[in-house]
C-alpha positions in Angstrom: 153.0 142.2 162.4 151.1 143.5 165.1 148.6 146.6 164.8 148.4 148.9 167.7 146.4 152.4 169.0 148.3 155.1 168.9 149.3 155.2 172.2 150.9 151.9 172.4 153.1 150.4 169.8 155.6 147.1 170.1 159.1 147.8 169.7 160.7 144.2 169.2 162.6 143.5 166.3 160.8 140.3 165.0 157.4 142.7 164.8 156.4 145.3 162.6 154.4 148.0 164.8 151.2 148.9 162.8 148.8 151.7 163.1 145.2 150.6 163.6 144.2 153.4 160.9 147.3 152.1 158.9 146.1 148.7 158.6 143.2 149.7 156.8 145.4 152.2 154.3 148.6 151.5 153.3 149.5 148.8 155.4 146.1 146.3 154.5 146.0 143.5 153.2 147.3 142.5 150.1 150.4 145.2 150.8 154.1 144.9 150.7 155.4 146.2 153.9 158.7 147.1 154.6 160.9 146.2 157.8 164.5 147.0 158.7 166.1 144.2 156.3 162.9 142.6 154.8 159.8 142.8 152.6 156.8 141.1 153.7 153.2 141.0 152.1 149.9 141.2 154.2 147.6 138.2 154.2 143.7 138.4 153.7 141.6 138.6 156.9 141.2 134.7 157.5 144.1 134.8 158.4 143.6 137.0 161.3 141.8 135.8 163.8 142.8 132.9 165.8 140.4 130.6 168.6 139.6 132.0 171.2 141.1 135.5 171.0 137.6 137.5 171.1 136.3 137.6 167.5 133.2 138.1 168.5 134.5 141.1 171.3 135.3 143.1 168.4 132.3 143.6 166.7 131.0 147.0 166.2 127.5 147.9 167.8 125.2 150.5 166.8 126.9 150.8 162.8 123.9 149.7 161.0 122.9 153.2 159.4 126.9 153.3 158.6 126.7 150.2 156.6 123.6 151.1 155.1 125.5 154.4 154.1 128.5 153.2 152.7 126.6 150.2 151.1 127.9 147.3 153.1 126.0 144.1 154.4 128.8 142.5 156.1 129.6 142.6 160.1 131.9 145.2 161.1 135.0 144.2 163.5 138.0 145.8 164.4 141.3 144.4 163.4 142.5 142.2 166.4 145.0 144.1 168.6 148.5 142.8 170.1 148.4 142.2 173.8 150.5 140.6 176.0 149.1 137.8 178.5 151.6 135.3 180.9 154.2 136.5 178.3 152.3 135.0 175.2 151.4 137.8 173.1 148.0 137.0 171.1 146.5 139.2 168.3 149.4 139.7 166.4 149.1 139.1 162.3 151.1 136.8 160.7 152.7 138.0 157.6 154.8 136.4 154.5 158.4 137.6 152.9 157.7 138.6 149.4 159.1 138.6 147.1 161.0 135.0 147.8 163.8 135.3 145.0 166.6 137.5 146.5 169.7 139.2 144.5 173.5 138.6 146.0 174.7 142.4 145.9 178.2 141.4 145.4 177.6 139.2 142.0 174.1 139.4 141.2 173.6 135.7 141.6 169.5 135.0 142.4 168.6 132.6 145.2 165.5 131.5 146.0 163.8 131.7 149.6 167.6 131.1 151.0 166.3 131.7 154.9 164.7 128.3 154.7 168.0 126.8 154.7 170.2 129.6 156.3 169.9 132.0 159.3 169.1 135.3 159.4 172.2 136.1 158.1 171.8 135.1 154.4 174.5 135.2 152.2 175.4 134.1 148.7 175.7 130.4 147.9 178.9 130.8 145.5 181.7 129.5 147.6 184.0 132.6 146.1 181.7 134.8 146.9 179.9 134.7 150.1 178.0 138.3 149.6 175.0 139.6 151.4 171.5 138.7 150.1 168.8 141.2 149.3 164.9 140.6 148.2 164.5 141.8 144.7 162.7 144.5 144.5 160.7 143.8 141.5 157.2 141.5 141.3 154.5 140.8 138.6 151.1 142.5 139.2 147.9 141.7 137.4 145.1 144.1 137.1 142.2 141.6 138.3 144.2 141.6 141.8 146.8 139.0 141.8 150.4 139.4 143.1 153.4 136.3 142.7 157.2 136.7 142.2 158.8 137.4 138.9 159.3 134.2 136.8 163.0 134.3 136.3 164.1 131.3 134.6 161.3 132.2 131.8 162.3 135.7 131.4 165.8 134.9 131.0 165.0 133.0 128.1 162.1 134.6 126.7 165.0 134.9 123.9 167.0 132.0 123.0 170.0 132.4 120.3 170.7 128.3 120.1 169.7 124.8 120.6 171.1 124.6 123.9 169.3 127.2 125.5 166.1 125.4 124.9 167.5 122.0 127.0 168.0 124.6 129.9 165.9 123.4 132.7 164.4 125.6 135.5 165.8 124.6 139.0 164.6 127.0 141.8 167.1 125.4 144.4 170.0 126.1 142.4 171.5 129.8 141.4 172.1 129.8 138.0 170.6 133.2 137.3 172.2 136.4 137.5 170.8 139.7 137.1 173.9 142.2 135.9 172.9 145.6 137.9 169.9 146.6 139.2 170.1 149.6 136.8 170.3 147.6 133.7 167.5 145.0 134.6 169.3 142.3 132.3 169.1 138.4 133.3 171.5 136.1 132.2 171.5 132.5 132.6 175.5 131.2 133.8 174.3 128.2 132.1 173.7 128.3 129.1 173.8 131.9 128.1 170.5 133.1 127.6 169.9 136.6 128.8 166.9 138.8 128.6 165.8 142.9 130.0 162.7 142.7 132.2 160.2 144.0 130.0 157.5 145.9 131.4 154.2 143.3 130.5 154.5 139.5 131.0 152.6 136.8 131.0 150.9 135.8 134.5 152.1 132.0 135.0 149.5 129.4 134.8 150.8 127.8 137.7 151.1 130.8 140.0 149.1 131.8 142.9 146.4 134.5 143.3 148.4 136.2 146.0 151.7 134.7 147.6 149.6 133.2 150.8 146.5 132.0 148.8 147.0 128.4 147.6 145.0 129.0 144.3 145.5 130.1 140.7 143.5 132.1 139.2 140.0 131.1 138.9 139.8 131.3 134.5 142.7 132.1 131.6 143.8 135.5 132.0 144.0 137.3 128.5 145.8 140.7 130.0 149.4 140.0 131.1 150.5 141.3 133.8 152.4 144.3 135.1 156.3 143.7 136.0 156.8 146.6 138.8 159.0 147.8 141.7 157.4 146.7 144.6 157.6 150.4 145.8 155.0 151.6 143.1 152.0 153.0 143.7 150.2 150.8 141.6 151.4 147.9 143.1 148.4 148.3 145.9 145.7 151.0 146.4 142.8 150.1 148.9 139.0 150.7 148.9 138.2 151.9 152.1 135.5 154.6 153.2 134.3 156.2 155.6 131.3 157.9 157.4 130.3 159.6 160.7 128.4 158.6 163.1 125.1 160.7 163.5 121.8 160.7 165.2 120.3 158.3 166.2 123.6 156.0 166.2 125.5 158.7 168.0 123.1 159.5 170.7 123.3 155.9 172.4 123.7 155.9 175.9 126.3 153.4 175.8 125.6 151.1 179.2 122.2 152.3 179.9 119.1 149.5 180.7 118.1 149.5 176.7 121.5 149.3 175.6 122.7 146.3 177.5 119.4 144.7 176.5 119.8 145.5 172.9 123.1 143.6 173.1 121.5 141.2 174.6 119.9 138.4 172.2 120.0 135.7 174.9 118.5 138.1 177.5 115.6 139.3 175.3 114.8 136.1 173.8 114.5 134.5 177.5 112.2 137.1 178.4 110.3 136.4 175.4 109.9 132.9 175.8 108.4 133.1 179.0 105.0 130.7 178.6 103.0 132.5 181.4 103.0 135.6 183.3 104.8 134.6 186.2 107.8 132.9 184.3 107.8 136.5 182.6 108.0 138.2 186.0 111.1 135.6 187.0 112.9 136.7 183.4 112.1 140.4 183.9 113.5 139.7 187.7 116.4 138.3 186.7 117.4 141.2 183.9 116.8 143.5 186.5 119.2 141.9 189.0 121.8 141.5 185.9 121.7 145.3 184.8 121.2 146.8 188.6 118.1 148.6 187.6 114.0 148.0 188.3 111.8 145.6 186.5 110.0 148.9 184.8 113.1 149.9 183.6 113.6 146.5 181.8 109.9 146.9 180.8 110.6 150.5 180.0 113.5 149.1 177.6 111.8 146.1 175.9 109.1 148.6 175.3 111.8 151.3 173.5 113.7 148.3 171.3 109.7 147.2 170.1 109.3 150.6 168.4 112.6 150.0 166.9 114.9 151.4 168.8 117.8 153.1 167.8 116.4 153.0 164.5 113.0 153.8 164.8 112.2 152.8 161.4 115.0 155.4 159.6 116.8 154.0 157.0 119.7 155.7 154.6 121.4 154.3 151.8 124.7 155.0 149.9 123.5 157.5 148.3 122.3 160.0 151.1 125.1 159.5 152.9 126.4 163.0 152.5 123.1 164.0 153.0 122.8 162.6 156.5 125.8 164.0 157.3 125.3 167.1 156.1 121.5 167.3 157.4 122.9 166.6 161.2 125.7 169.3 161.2 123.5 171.7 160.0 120.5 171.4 162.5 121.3 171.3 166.1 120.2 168.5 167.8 117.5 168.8 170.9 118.6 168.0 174.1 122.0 167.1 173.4 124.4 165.6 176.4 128.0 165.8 176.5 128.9 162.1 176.3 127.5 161.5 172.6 129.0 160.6 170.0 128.5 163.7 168.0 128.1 167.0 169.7 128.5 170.3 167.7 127.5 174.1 169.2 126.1 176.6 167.1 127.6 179.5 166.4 125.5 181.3 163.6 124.2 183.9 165.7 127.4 185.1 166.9 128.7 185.0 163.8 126.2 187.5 162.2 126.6 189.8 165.2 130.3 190.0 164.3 129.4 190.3 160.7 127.2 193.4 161.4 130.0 195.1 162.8 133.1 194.8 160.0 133.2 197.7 157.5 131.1 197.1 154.6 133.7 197.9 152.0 136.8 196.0 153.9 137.6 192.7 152.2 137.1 191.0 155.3 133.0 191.7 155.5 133.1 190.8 151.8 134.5 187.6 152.4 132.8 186.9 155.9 129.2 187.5 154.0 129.9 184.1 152.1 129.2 182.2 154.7 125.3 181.7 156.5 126.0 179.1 159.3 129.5 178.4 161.4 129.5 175.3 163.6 132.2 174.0 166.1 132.3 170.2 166.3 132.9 169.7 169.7 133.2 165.8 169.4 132.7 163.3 166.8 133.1 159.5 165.5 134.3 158.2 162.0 133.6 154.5 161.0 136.3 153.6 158.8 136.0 150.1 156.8 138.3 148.4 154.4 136.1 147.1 151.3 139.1 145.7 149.5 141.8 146.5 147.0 143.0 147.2 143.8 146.4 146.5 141.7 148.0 148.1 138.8 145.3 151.1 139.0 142.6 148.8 137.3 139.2 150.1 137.3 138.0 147.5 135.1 137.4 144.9 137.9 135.6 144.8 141.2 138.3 145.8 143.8 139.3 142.4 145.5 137.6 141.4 148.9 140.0 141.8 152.1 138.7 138.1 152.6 139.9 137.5 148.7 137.0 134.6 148.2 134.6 137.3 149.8 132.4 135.1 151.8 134.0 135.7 155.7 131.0 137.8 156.7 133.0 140.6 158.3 134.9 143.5 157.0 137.9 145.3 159.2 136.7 148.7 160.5 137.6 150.9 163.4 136.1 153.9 164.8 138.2 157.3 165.0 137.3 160.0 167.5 138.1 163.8 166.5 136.4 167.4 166.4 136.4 169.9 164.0 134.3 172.9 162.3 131.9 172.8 160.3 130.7 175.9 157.8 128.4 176.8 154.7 128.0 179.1 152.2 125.1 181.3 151.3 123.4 179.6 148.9 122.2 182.9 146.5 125.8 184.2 145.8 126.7 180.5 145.3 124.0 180.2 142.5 124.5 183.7 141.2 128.2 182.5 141.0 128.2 179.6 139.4 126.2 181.2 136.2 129.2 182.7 135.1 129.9 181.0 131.3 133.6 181.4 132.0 133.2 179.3 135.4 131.1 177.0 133.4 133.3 176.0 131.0 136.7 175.8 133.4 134.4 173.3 135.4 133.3 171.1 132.4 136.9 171.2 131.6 137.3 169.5 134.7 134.5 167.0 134.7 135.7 165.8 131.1 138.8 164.9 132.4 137.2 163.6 135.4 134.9 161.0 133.3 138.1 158.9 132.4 138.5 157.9 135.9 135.7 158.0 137.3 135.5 154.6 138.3 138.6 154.4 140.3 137.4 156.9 142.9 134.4 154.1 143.5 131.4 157.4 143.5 129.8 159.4 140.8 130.9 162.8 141.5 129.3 166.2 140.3 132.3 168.2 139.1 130.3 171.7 139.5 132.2 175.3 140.2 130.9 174.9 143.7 133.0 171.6 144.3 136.2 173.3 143.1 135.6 175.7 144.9 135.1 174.6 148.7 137.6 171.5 147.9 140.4 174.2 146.8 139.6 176.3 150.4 139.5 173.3 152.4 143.2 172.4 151.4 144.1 176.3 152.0 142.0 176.1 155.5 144.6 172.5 156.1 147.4 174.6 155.5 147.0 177.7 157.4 145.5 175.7 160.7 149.2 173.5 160.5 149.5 177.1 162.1 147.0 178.6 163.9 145.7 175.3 165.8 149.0 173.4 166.4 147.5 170.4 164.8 150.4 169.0 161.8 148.5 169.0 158.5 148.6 165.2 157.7 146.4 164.8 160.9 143.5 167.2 159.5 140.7 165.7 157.0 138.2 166.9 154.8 134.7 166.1 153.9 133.5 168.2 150.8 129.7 168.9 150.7 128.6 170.2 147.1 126.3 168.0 145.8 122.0 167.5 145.8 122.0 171.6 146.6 124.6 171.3 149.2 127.8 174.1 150.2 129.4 173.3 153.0 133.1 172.2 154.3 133.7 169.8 157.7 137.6 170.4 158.7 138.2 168.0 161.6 140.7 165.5 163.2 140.0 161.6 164.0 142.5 159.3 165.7 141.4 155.6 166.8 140.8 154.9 170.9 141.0 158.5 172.1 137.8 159.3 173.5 137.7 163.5 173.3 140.4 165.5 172.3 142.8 168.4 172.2 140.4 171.3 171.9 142.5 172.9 169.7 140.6 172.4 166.4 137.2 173.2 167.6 138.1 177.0 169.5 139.2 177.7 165.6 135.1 177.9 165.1 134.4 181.1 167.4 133.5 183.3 164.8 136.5 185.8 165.6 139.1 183.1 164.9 137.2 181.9 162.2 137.2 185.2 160.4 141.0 185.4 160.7 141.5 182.0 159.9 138.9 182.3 156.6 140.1 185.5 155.3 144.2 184.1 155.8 143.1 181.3 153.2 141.3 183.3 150.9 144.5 185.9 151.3 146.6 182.7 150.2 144.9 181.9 147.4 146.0 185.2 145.8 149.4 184.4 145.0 151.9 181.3 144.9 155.5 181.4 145.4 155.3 179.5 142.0 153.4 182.0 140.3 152.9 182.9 137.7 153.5 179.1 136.4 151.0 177.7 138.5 148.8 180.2 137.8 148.4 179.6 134.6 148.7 175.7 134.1 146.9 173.8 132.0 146.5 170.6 134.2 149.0 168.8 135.7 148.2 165.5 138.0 146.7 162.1 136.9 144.5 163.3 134.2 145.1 166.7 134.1 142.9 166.9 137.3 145.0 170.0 139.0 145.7 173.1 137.3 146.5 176.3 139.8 147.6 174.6 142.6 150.6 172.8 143.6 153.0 171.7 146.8 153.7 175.5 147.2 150.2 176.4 147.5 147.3 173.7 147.7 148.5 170.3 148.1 148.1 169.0 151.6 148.9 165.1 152.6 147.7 162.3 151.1 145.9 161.4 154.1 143.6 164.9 154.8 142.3 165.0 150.9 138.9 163.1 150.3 139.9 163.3 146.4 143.5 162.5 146.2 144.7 165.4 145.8 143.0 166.2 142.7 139.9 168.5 141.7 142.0 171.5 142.7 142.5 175.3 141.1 142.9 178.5 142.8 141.2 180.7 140.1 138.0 179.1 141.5 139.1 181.4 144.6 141.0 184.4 143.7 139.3 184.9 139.7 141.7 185.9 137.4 142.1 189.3 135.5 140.4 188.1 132.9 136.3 187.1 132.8 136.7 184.6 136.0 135.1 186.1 138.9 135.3 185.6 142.8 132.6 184.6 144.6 132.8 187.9 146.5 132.8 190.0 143.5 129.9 192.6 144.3 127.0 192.3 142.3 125.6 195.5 140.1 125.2 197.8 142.2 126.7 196.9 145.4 129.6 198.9 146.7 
């Protein structure tokens, strides 16, 4: 498998072309990946890197606050990318065929890993026969992480009807079991008769693996059995991974500048250091100089900035003001900003009151438009995303499994995603006055009781408030209607949801990994005149669903009940944009009902 940047990808028919931003979703580790005629699982990250193809090129500079952020103390390094050299191709990623048993399609016969003794071109071992072979597309799946193949022979007789059945020895180099249709998931044994349905919970085998590359049982008895599943099922696989922007001061590096090449320097600063007398210090400083193509005062200038604590300074965050940073830095425009940053945004507040001032007091637009107090356009920006692990069978009983398995590699995979966007909040006085309502109150609570049975698998505490409902629901309705208005296809938008510590605000934008800048299409949405259109469209949309009046008035639909009006008609966007699964989502939170749910631009007592 090879993983690629999305302007480049492999086309060759032994290799399975990967996303960069794939490799760290649905294609990571620990996944069963599909090519044209095989399934194939994904190996942990030792497995990776090879010697001498640049581990140590990959690293990720200037990510410290990120990993403070998202709670992570290991090195950050992107996946290693296929290139071709003297026609040897390095940085490719091994992978393994899972599940090893196979199924003849003609008479059901199961063979086990036939390719180690046939071609390509597999085909069943019964001389009368001579049928096509095909992977089985079923495997066992335990909840603490751990993947092997199905344990046939024991299965098949799980239930054994006579004496001979129990002198039946397993032999995986012969095929002896049959499974009758797919449909019917019955195994018989040919030899002595013993037949059995899958059943949906098994035993994990003593003597199997932790995964089908990893040489190790599991590490204690397991008391749960396992899951028997389609390899196609969600709960197969589902990955930890997170994400954060970069902001000040990460973002404002001056990436080959004097105190940057220092910085990543530990051999040049330590020379300098080490210097035993003033004049060996003057030959180090010389020397850097010469290097870096700059003056000695530059250098001194330099050593000077990284003894404060530069980029740093001293400023720490941790998990838990993550979207407080964020939010902090989009909100404040930063002083003396330059172009080739990492995160540039343009305020457009003032012009946004000016056009404000001149809408019609009573027309629905000025109503709608008065909502918001600050509009920014994100003229350029940098997501770290990073891989913690994964989970299987939708556990959320057990840590989610390191990408190293053994967690003690040192690195995590990561990769950095360029994009634009806008950036809006809401006033903060209607939002309060709002979210009084006892009616709102309640829907919310609703919500969060449902919420607290899976907490856990989202990996954060969230505050299911009114306010949260709310911006989540208009962010999907804002992905929907720019599919149109910014030529951008929905699945490449994202969201990041800003609700909590006294926060209301919504960031709309577009990452893709290795493309410095962008299209320019996303960011023109945030001059306030296309914003207004674009904002009043969505709030226009959350009036009525083709599926009304049955979505209106659902109950809950969705794991846990965690959707109620909104649907694929409506609301739902990709898997890909939502921050929250596509969950925590209800139009009434927008359009009220005709009952005692308000909108948030219902005039207040006296207004017009």
């Amino acid at each position: 498998m090879t993983s690629s940047s999305a302007r480049r990808e492999k086309t060759d028919a032994h290799e399975i072309p990967v996303r960069l931003s794939h490799l760290l979703q649905h294609c990571s580790v620990g996944t069963i990946v599909r090519d044209s005629d095989k399934l194939m699982v994904v190996p942990d990250i030792s497995r990776w890197d090879r010697p001498g193809e640049g581990r140590d090129s990959r690293q990720l500079r200037y990510v410290d606050q990120v990993r403070q952020m998202l709670g992570i103390d290991e090195v950050l390094r992107t996946p290693p990318i296929a290139t071709e050299l003297d026609g040897r191709w390095t940085g490719w990623i091994p992978v393994q065929r899972f599940p090893l048993w196979t199924r003849c399609l003609r008479c059901g016969l199961l063979h086990r890993a036939p390719w180690r003794q046939q071609s390509d071109v597999i085909h069943c071992s019964k001389t009368d026969c001579r049928g096509a072979l095909e992977q089985v597309p079923w495997a066992l799946i335990h909840e603490r992480g751990y993947l092997t193949d199905v344990p046939w022979h024991a299965v098949a007789h799980a239930v054994r009807r006579n004496p001979r059945q129990n002198d039946c020895e397993r032999r995986d180099d012969e095929a002896y079991l049959r499974i009758e249709t797919e449909a019917s998931r019955r195994v018989v044994c040919s030899r002595c008769g013993a037949a059995n349905t899958l059943p949906k919970r098994w035993p994990y085998p003593e003597t199997a693996w932790q995964q089908p590359w990893f040489q190790e049982p599991p590490p204690s008895p397991l008391d749960e059995p396992a899951w028997l599943l389609e390899v196609n099922n969600v709960l197969v696989h589902s990955t930890d991974t997170r994400s954060a922007l970069v902001i000040p001061p990460e973002s404002r590096i001056q990436r080959g500048s004097v105190v940057d090449r220092l910085y990543g320097s530990t051999e040049r600063r330590q020379s300098i250091s080490a210097a035993r007398n003033g004049l060996q210090r003057r030959i180090e400083l010389s020397k850097a100089a010469s290097e870096y193509r700059c003056t000695v005062a530059d250098v001194e200038k330099a050593l000077y900035e990284i003894g404060r604590g530069y980029p740093y300074y001293g400023q720490r965050l941790d998990e838990r003001e993550l979207a407080v940073g964020e939010y902090q830095a989009l909100c404040q425009p930063i002083p003396n900003l330059r172009d080739d940053e990492d995160f540039v945004t343009t305020h457009c507040t003032t012009e946004w009151q000016a056009l404000l001032s001149s809408l019609d007091r009573a027309s629905f637009e000025r109503r709608v438009a008065t909502l918001v107090d600050r509009l920014v356009s994100v003229r350029k920006l940098k997501e770290i995303m990073v891989l913690k692990g994964f989970r299987r069978a939708g556990s959320i009983d057990w840590p989610p499994t390191p990408p190293d398995i053994i967690g003690n590699s040192g690195w995590l995979p990561a990769i950095e995603l360029y994009g634009e966007g806008i950036f809006f909040t809401f006033d903060e006085t209607c939002l309060q006055r709002w979210e009084q309502e006892p009616a709102l109150r309640k829907r919310a609570a609703e919500f969060a009781r449902r919420y607290d049975h899976q907490r856990e698998l989202y990996g954060r505490d969230l505050e299911i408030t009114p306010r949260l409902l709310f911006c989540h629901t208009l962010a999907h309705l804002l992905i929907r209607h720019l599919e149109a208005e910014a030529g951008y296809p929905a699945a490449s938008l994202k969201e990041r949801i800003y609700t909590a510590s006294g926060m209301a605000g919504i960031l709309i934008y577009v990452a893709v990994a290795d493309e410095q800048g962008s299209l320019g299409g996303l960011m023109e949405q945030a001059s306030p005149s296309k914003f207004l259109h674009l904002l009043v469209g969505a709030c226009e949309a959350a009036q009525w669903c083709s599926l009304d009046p049955v979505c209106l008035r659902q109950p809950g639909h969705g794991p846990y009940q965690l959707n109620r009006a909104a649907c694929h008609a409506c609301a739902l966007v990709p898997e890909t944009s939502c921050a929250y699964g596509n969950l925590l989502l209800d139009r009434t939170f927008i359009r009220g009902d005709d009952a005692d749910l308000p909108t948030l631009w219902t005039p207040a007592d006296g207004e017009g």
